[in-house]
Backbone as JSON, one array per atom type, in Angstrom:
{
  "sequence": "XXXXXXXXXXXXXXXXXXXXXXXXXXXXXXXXXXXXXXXXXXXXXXXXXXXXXXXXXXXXXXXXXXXXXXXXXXXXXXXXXXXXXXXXXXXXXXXXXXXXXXXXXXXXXXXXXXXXXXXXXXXXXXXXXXXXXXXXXXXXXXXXXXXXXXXXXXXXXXXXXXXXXXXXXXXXXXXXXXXXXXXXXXXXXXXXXXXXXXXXXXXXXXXXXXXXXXXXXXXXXXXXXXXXXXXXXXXXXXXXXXXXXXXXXXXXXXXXXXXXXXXXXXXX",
  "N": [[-158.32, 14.32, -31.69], [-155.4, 15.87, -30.2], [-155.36, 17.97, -27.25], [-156.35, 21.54, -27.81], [-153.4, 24.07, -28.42], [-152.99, 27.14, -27.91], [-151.79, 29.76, -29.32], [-150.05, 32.28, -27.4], [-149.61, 35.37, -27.94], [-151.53, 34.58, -29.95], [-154.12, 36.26, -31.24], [-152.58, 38.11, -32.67], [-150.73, 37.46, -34.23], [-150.14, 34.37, -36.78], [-151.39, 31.22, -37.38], [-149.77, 28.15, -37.19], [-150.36, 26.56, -39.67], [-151.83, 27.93, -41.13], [-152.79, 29.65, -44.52], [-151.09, 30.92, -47.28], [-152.17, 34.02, -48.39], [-151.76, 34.58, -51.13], [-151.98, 31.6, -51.81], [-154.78, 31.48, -50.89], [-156.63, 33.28, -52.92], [-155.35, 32.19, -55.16], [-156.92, 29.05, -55.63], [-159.57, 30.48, -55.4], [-159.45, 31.92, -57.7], [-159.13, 29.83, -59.28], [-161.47, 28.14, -58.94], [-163.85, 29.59, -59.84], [-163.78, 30.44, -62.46], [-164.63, 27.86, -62.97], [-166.85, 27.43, -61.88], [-168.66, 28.96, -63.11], [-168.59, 27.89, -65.73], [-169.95, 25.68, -64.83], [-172.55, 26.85, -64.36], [-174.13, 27.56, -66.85], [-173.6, 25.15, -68.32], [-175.66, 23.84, -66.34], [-177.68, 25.53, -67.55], [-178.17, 24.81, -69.82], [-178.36, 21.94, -69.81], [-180.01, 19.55, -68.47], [-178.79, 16.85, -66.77], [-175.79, 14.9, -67.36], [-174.87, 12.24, -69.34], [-173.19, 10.24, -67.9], [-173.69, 10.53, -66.0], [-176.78, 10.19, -65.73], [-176.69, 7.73, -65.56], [-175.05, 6.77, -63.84], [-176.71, 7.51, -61.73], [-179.12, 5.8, -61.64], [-178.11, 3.29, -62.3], [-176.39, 2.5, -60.13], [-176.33, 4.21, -57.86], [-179.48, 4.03, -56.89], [-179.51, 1.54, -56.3], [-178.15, 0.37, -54.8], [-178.77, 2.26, -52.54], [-181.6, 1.26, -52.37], [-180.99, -1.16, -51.0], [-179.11, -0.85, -48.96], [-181.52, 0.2, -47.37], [-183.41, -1.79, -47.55], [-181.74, -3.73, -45.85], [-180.27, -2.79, -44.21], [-180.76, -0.76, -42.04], [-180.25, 0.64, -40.07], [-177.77, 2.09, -40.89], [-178.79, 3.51, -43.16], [-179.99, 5.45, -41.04], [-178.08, 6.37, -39.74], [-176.84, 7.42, -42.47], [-179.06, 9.49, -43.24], [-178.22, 10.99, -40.83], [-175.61, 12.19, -41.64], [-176.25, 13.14, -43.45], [-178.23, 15.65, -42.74], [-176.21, 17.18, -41.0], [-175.53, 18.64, -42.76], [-177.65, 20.79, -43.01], [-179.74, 23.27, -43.87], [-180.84, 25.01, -41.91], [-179.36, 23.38, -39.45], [-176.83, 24.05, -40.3], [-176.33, 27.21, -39.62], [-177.3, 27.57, -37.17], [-174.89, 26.42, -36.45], [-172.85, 28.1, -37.39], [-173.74, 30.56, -35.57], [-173.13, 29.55, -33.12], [-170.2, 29.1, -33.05], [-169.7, 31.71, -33.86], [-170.69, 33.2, -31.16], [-168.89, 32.07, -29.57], [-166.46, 32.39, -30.52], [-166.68, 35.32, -29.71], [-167.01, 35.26, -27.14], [-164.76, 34.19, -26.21], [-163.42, 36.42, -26.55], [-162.48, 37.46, -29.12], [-162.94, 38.8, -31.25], [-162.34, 39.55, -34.43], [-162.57, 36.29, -35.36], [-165.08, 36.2, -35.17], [-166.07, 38.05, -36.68], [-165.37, 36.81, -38.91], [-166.85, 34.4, -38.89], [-169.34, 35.19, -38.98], [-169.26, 36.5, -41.23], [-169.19, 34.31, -43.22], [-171.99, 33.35, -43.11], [-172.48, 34.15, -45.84], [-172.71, 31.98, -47.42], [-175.55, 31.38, -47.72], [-176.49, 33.84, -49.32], [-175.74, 33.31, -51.48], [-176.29, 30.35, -52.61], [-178.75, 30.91, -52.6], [-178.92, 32.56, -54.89], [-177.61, 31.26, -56.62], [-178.92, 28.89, -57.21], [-181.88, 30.21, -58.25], [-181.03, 31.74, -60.54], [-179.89, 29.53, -62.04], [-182.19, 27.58, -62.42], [-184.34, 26.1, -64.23], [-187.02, 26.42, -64.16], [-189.08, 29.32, -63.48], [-188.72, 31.31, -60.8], [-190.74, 32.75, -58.59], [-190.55, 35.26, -56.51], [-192.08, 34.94, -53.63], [-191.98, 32.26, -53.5], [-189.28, 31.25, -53.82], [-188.81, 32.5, -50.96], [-190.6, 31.0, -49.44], [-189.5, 28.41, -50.19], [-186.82, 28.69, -48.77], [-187.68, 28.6, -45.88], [-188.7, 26.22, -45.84], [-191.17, 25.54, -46.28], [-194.3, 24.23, -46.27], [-192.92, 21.33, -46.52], [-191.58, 22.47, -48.95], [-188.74, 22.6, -50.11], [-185.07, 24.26, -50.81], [-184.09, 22.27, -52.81], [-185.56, 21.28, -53.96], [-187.1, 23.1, -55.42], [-184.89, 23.82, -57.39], [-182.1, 22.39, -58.72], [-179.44, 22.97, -58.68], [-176.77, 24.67, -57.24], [-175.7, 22.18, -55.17], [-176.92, 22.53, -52.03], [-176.27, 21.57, -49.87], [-173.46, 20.95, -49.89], [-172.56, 23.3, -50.48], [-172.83, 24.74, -48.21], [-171.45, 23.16, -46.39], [-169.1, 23.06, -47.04], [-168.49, 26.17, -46.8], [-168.93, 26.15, -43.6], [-167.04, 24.11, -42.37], [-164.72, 24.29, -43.24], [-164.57, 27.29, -42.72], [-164.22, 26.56, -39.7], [-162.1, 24.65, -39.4], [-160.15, 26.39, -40.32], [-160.34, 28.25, -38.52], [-159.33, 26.85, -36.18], [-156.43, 26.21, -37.29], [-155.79, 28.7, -37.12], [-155.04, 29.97, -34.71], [-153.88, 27.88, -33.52], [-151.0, 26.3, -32.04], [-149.2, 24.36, -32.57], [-148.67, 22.87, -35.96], [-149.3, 20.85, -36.57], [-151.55, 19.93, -35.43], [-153.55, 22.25, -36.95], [-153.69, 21.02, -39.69], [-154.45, 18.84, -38.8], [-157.34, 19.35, -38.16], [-157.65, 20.62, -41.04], [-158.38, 18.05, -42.38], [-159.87, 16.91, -41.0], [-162.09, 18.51, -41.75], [-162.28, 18.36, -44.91], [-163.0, 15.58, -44.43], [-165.72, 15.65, -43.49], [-167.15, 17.52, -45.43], [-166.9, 15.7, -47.67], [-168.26, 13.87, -47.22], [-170.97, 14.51, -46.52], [-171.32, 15.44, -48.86], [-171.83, 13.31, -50.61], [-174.18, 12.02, -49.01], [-175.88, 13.12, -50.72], [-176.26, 12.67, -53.2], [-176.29, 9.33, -52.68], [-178.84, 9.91, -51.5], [-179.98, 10.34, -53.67], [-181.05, 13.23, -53.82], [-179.4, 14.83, -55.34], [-177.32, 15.49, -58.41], [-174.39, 14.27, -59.13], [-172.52, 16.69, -60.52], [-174.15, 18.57, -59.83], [-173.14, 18.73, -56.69], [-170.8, 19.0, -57.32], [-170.77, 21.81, -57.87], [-171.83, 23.09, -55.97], [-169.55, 22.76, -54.32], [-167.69, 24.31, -55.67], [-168.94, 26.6, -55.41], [-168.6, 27.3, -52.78], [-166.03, 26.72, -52.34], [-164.88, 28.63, -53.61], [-165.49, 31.31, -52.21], [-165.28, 30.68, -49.62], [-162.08, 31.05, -50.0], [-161.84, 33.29, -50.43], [-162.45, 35.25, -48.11], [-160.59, 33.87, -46.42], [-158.62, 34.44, -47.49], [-158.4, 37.3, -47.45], [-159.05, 37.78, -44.71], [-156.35, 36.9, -43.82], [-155.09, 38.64, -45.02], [-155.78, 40.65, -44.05], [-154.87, 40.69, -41.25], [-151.67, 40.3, -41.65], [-151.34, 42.71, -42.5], [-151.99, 44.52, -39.82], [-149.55, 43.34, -37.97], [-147.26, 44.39, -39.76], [-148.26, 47.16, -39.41], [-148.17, 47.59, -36.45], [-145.02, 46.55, -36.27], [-143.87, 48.31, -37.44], [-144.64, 50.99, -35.97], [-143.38, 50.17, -33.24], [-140.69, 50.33, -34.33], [-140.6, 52.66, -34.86], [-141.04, 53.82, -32.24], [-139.23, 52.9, -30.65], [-136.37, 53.65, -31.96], [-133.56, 52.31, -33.17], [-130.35, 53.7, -33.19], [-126.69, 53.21, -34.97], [-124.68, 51.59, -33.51], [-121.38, 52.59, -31.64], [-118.12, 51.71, -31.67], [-116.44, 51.95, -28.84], [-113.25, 51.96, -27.05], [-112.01, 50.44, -24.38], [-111.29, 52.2, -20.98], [-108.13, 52.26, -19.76], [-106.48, 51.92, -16.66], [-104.24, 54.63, -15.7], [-100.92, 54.88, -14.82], [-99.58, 56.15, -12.22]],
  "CA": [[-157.27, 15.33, -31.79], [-154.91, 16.48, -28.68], [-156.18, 19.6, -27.02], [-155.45, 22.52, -28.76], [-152.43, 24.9, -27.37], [-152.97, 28.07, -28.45], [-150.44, 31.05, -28.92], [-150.4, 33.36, -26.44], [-150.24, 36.19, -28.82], [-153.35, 34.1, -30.94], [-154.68, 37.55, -32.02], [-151.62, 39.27, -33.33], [-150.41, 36.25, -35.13], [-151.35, 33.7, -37.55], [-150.9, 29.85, -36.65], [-148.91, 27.19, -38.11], [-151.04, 25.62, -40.92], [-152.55, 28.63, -41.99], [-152.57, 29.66, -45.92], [-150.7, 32.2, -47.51], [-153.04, 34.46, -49.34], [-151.56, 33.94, -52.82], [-152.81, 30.77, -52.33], [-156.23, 31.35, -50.99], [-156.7, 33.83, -54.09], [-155.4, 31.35, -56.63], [-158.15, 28.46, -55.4], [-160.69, 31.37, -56.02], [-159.72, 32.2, -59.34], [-159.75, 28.31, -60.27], [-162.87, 27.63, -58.56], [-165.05, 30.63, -59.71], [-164.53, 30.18, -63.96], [-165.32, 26.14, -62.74], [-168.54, 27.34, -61.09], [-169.23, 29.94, -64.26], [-168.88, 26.81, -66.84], [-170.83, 24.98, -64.61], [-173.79, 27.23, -64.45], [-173.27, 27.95, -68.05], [-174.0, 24.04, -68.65], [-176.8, 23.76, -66.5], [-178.7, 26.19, -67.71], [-179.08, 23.92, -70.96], [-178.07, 20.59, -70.08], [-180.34, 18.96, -66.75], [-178.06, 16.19, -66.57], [-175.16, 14.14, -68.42], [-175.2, 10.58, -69.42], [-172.71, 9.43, -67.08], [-174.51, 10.91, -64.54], [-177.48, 9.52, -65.37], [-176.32, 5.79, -65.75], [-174.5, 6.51, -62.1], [-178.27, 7.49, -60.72], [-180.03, 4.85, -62.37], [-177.68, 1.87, -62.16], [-175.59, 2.53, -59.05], [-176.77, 4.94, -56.64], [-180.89, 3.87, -56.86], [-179.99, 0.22, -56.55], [-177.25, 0.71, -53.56], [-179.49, 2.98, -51.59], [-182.4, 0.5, -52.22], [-180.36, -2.39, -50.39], [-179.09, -0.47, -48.02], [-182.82, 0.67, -46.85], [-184.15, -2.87, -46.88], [-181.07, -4.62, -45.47], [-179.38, -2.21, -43.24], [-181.86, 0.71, -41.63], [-179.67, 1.37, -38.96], [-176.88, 2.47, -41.59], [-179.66, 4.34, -43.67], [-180.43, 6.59, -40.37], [-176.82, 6.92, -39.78], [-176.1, 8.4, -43.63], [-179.45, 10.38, -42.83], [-177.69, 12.01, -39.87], [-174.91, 12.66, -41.68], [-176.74, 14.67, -44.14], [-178.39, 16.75, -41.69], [-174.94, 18.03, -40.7], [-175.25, 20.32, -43.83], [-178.36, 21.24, -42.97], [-179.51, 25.15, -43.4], [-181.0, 25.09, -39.95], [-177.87, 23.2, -38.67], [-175.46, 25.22, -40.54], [-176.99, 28.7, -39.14], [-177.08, 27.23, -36.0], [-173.18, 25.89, -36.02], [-172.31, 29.68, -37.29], [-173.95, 31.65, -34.22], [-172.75, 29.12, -31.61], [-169.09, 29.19, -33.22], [-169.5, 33.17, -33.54], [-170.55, 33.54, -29.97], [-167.99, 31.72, -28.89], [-165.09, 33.41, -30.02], [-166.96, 36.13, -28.95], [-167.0, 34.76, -25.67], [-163.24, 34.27, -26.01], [-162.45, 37.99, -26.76], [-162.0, 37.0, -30.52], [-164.11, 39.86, -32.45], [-161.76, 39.02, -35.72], [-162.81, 35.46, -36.05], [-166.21, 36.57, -35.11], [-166.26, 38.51, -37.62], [-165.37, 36.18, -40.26], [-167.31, 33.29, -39.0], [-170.43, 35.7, -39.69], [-168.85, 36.45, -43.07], [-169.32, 32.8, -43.73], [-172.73, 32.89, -43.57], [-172.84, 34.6, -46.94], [-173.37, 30.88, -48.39], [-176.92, 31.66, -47.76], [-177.82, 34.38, -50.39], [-175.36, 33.24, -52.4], [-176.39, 29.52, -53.06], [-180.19, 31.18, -53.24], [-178.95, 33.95, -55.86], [-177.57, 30.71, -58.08], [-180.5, 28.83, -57.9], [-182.82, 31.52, -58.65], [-180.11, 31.61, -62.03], [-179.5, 28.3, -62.88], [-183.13, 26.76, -62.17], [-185.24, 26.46, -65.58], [-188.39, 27.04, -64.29], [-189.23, 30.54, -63.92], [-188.9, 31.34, -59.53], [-191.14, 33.84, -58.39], [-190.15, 35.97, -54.67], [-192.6, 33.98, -52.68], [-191.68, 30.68, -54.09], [-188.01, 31.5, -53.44], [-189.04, 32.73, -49.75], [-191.09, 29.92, -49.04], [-188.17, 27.38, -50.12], [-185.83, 29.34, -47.45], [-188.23, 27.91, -44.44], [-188.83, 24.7, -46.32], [-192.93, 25.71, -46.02], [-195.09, 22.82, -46.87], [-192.27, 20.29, -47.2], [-190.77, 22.22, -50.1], [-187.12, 23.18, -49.94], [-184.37, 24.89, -51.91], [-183.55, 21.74, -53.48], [-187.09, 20.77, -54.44], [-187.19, 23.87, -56.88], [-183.44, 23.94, -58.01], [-181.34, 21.39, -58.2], [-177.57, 23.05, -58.71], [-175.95, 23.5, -56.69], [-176.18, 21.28, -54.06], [-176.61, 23.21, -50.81], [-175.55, 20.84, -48.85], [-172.5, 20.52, -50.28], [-172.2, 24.75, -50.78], [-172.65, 25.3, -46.56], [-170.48, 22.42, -45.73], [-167.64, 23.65, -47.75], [-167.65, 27.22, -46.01], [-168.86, 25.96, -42.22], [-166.57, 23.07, -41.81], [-163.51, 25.27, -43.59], [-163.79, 27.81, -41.84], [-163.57, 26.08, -38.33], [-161.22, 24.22, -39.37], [-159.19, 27.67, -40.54], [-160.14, 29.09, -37.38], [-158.49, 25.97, -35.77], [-155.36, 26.13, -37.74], [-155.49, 30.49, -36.78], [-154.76, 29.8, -32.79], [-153.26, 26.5, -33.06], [-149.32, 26.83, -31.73], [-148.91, 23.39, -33.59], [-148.73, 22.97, -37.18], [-150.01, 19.42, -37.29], [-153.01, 20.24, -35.31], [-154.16, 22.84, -38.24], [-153.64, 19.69, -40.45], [-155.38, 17.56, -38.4], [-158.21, 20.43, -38.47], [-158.51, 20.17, -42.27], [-158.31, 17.13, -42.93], [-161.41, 16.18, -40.36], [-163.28, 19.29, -42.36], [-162.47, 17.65, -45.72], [-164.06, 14.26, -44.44], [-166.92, 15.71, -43.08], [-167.55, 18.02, -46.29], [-166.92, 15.0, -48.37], [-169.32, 12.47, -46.39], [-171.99, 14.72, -46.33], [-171.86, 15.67, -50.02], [-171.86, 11.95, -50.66], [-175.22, 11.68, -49.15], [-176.58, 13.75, -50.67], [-175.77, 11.7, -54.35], [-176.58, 8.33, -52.18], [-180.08, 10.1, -51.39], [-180.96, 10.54, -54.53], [-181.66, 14.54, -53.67], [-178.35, 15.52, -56.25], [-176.4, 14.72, -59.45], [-172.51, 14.66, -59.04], [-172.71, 17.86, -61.07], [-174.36, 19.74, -58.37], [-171.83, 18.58, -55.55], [-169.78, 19.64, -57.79], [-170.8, 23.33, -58.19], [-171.37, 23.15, -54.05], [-167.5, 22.26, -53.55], [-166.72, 25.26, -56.44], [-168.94, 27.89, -55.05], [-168.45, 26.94, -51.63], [-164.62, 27.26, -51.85], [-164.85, 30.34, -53.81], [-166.11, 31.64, -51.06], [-164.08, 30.29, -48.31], [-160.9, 31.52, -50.23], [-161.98, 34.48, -50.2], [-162.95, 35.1, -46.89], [-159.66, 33.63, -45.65], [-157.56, 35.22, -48.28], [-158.97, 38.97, -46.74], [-158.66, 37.81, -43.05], [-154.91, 36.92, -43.49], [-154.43, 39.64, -45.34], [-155.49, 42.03, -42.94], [-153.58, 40.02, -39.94], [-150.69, 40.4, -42.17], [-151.03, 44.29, -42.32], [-151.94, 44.86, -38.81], [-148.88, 42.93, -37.83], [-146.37, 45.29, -40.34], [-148.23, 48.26, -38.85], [-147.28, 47.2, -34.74], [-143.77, 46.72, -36.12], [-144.0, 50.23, -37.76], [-144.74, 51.86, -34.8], [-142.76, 49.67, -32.31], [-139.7, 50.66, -34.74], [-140.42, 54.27, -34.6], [-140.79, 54.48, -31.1], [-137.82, 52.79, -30.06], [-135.39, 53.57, -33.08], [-132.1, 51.85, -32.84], [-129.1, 53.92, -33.71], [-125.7, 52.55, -35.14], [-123.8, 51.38, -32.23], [-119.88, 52.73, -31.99], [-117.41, 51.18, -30.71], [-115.79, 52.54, -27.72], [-112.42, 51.83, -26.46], [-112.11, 50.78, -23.01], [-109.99, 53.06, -20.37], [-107.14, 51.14, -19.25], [-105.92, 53.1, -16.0], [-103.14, 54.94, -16.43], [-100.04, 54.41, -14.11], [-99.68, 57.17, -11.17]],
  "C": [[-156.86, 15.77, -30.39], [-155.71, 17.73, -28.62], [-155.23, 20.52, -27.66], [-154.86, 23.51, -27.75], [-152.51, 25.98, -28.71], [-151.8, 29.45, -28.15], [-150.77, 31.83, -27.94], [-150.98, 35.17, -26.6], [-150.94, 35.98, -30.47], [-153.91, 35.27, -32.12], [-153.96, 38.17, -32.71], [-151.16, 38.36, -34.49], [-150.92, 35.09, -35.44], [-150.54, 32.42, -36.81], [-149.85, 28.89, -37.53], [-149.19, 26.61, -39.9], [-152.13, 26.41, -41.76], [-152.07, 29.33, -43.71], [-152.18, 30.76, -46.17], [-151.85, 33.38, -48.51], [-152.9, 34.62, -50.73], [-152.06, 32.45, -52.93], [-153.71, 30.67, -52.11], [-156.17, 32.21, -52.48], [-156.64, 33.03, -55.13], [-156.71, 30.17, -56.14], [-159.17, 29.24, -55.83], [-160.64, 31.79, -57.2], [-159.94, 30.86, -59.85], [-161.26, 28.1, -60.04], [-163.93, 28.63, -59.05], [-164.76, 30.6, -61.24], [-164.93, 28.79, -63.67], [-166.61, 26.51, -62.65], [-169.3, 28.02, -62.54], [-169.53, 28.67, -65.05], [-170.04, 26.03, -66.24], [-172.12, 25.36, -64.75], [-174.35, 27.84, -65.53], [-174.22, 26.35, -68.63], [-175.42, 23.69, -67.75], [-177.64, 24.47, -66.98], [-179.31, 24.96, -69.18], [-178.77, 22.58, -70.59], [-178.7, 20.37, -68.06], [-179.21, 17.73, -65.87], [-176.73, 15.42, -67.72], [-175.55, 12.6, -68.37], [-174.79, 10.02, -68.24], [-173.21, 9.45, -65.91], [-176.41, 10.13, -64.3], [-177.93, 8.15, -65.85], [-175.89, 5.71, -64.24], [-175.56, 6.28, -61.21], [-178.77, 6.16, -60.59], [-179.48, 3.06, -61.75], [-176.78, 1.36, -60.6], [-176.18, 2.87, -57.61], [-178.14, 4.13, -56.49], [-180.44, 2.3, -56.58], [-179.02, 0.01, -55.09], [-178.16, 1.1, -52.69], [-180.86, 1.67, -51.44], [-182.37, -1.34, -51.05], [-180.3, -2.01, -49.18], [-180.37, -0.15, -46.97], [-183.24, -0.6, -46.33], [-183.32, -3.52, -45.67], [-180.5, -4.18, -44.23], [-180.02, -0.69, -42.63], [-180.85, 0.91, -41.04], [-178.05, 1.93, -39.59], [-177.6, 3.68, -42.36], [-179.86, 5.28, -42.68], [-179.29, 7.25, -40.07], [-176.17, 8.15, -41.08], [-177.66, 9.74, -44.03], [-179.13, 11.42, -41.67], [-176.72, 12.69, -40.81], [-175.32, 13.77, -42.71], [-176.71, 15.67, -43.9], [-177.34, 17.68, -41.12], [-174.94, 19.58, -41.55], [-176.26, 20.9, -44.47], [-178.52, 22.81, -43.06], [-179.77, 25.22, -41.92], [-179.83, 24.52, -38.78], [-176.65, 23.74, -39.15], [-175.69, 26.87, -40.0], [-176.97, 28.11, -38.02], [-175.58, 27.11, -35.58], [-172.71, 27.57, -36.29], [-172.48, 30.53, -36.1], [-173.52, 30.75, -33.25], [-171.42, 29.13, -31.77], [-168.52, 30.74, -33.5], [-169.51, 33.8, -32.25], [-169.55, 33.05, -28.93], [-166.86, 32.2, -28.96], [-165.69, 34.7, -29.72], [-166.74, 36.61, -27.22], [-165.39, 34.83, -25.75], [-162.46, 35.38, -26.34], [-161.92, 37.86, -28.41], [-162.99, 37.77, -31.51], [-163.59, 39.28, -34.11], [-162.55, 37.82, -36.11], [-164.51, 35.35, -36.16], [-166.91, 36.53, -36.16], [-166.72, 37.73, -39.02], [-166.26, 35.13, -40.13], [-169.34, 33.68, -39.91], [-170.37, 36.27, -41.24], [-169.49, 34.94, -43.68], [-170.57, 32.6, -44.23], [-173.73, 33.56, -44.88], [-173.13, 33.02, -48.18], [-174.58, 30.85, -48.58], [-177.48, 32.33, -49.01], [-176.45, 33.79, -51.23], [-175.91, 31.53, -53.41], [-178.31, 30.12, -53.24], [-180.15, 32.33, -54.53], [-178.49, 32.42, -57.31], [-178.42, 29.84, -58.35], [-181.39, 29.43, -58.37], [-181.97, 31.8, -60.64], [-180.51, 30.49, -62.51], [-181.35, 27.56, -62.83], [-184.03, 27.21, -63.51], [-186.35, 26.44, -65.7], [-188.35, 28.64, -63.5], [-189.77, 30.74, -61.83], [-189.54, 32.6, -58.99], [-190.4, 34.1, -56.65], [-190.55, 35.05, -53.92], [-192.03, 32.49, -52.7], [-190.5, 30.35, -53.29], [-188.29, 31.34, -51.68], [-189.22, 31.67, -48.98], [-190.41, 28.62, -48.69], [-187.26, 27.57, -49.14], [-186.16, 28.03, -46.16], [-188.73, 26.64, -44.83], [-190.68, 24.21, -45.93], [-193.29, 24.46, -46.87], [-193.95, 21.43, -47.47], [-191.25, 20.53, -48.41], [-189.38, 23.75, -50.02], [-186.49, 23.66, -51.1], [-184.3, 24.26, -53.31], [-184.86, 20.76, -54.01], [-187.58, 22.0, -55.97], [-185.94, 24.38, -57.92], [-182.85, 23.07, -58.04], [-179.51, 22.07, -57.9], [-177.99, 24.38, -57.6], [-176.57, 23.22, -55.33], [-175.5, 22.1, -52.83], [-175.97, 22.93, -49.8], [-173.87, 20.97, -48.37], [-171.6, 21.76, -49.69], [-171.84, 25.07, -49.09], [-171.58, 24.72, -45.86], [-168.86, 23.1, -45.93], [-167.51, 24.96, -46.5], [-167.81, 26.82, -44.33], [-167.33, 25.37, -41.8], [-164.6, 23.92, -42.34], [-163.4, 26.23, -42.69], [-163.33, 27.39, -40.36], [-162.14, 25.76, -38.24], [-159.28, 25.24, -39.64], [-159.09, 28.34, -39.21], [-158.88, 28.04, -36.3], [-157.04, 26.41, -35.93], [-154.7, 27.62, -37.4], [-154.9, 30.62, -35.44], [-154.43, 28.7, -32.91], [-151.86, 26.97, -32.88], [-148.74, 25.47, -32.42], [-149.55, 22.55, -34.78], [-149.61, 21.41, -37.13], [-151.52, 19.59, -36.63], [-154.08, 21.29, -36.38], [-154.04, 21.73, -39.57], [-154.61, 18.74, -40.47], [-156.94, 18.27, -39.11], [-158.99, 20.21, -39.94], [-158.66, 18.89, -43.31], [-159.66, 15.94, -42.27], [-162.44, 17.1, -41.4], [-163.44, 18.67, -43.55], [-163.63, 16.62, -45.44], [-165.49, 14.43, -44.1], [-168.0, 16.21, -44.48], [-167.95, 16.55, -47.7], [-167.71, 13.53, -47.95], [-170.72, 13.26, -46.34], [-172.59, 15.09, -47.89], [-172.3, 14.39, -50.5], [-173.1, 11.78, -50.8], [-176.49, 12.08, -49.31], [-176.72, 13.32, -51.75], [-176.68, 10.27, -54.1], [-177.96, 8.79, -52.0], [-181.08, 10.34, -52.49], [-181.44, 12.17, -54.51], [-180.73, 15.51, -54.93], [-177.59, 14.61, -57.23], [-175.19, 14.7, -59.16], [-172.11, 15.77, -59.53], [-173.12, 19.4, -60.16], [-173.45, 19.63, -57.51], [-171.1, 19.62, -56.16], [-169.28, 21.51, -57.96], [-170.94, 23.9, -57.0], [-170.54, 23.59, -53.6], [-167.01, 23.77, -54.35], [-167.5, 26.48, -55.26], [-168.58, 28.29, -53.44], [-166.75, 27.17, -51.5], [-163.96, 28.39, -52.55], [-165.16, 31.04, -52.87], [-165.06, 31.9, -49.83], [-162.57, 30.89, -48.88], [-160.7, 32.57, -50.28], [-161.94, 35.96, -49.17], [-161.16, 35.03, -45.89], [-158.47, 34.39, -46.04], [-157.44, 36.88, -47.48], [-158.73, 38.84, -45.31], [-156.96, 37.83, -42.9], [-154.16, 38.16, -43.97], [-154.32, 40.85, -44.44], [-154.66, 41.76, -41.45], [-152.13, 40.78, -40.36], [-150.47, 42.19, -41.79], [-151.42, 44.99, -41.0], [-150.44, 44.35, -38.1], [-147.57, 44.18, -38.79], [-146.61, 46.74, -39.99], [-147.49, 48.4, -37.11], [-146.22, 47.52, -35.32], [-143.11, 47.75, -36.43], [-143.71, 50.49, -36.66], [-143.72, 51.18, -34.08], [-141.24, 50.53, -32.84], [-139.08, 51.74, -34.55], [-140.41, 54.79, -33.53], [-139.23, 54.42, -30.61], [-136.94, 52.42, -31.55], [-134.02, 52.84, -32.26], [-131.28, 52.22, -33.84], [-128.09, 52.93, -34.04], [-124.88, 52.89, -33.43], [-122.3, 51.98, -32.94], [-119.15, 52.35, -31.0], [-116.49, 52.01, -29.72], [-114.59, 52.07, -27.07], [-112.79, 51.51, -24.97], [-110.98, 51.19, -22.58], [-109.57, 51.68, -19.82], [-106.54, 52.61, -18.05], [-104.48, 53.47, -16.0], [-102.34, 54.97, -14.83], [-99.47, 56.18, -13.04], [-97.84, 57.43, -11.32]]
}
């Protein structure tokens, strides 16, 4: 991507390729009865058929090839996991918070530490959806991934991976599109966050660690989330922006102009 040219007044105004908040809002109302049905169905159903004919016959026999035949592809779609790691998503938040920090940017600051509400929220719907019975410690323990055993070792939905990627890689890519002065660079922006979100949920399917079902409830709660988030930031841009022009208005009112004749000199 070219380097990014940012507005000058960045802070006061929004960028090219950013979303109106009627449509973040609508995404969040679709995506949040999706996530309800979904967690709704796991609670009684562990998996579907198709899902587990995809495991069984596809994924497990793919991944098995790939391992013997091609390691150095296997460590590659293990990196890309790791991307949507908790420890590398909490990491990418405070170095992308301190940085607009660093750049005089408290606002996106703000929101980038908003973001990392994917945390209790993908541990509040495991702790739901998981049908064995999660005590505090258990829960706790899964956080720091003590003795080997992680979130997704005592829950399966949704897939965390999936859930962090969605709001990290969104919001950058929102923050991108917030200070970009051209529209196709906020484009470009989410259309690298897509691929990244959608390559890492992938291998997380390909690893055998998730059903397509979980992704799935990842991508919902994960952009419930993010629409949320972005919907409330633009909104308040929006109304800081109609307050300035308030005031600017009221200081310097502009009367009706009248027209004035001009003197023509008169003859001595």
């Amino acid at each position: 991507m070219s380097r990014l040219v940012v507005h000058d007044d960045a802070a006061q105004r929004l960028g090219g390729a950013v979303p109106s908040p009627a449509a973040a809002f609508l995404v969040a109302v679709l995506a949040l009865p999706a996530l309800f049905w979904l967690v709704m169905l796991k609670r009684t159903t562990v998996y579907t058929a198709p899902e587990e004919w995809l495991m069984s016959n596809v994924v497990a026999v793919a991944h098995s090839w790939v391992a013997s035949n091609l390691p150095p592809i296997e460590t590659v779609i293990v990196g890309i996991s790791g991307l949507g790691s908790g420890w590398f998503v909490a990491l990418a938040f405070a170095a992308l918070g301190l940085l607009a920090l660093a750049r005089g940017r408290r606002d996106l600051a703000l929101l980038l530490a908003l973001g990392t509400l994917c945390f209790p929220m993908e541990w509040a719907l495991k702790y739901f959806v998981s049908s064995d019975a999660i005590n505090l410690m258990a829960l706790v323990s899964a956080m720091f991934n003590v003795n080997d055993i992680g979130l997704d070792d005592i829950a399966d939905f949704p897939a965390g991976h999936a859930l962090r990627a969605t709001v990290l890689y969104g919001l950058a890519a929102f923050c991108v599109a917030r200070l970009a002065h051209d529209h196709r660079q906020g484009q470009i922006a989410y259309a690298v966050a897509l691929v990244l979100i959608g390559a890492i949920s992938a291998t997380r399917i390909y690893l055998g660690a998730h059903y397509p079902m979980d992704v799935l409830g990842g991508w919902m709660a994960g952009g419930a989330l993010l629409a949320i988030l972005v919907a409330i930031h633009v909104l308040r841009v929006d109304e800081r922006q109609r307050a300035r022009e308030a005031a600017e208005a009221a200081a310097h009112p502009r009367g009706r102009r009248v027209a004035v004749p001009r003197r023509t000199p008169t003859e001595g």
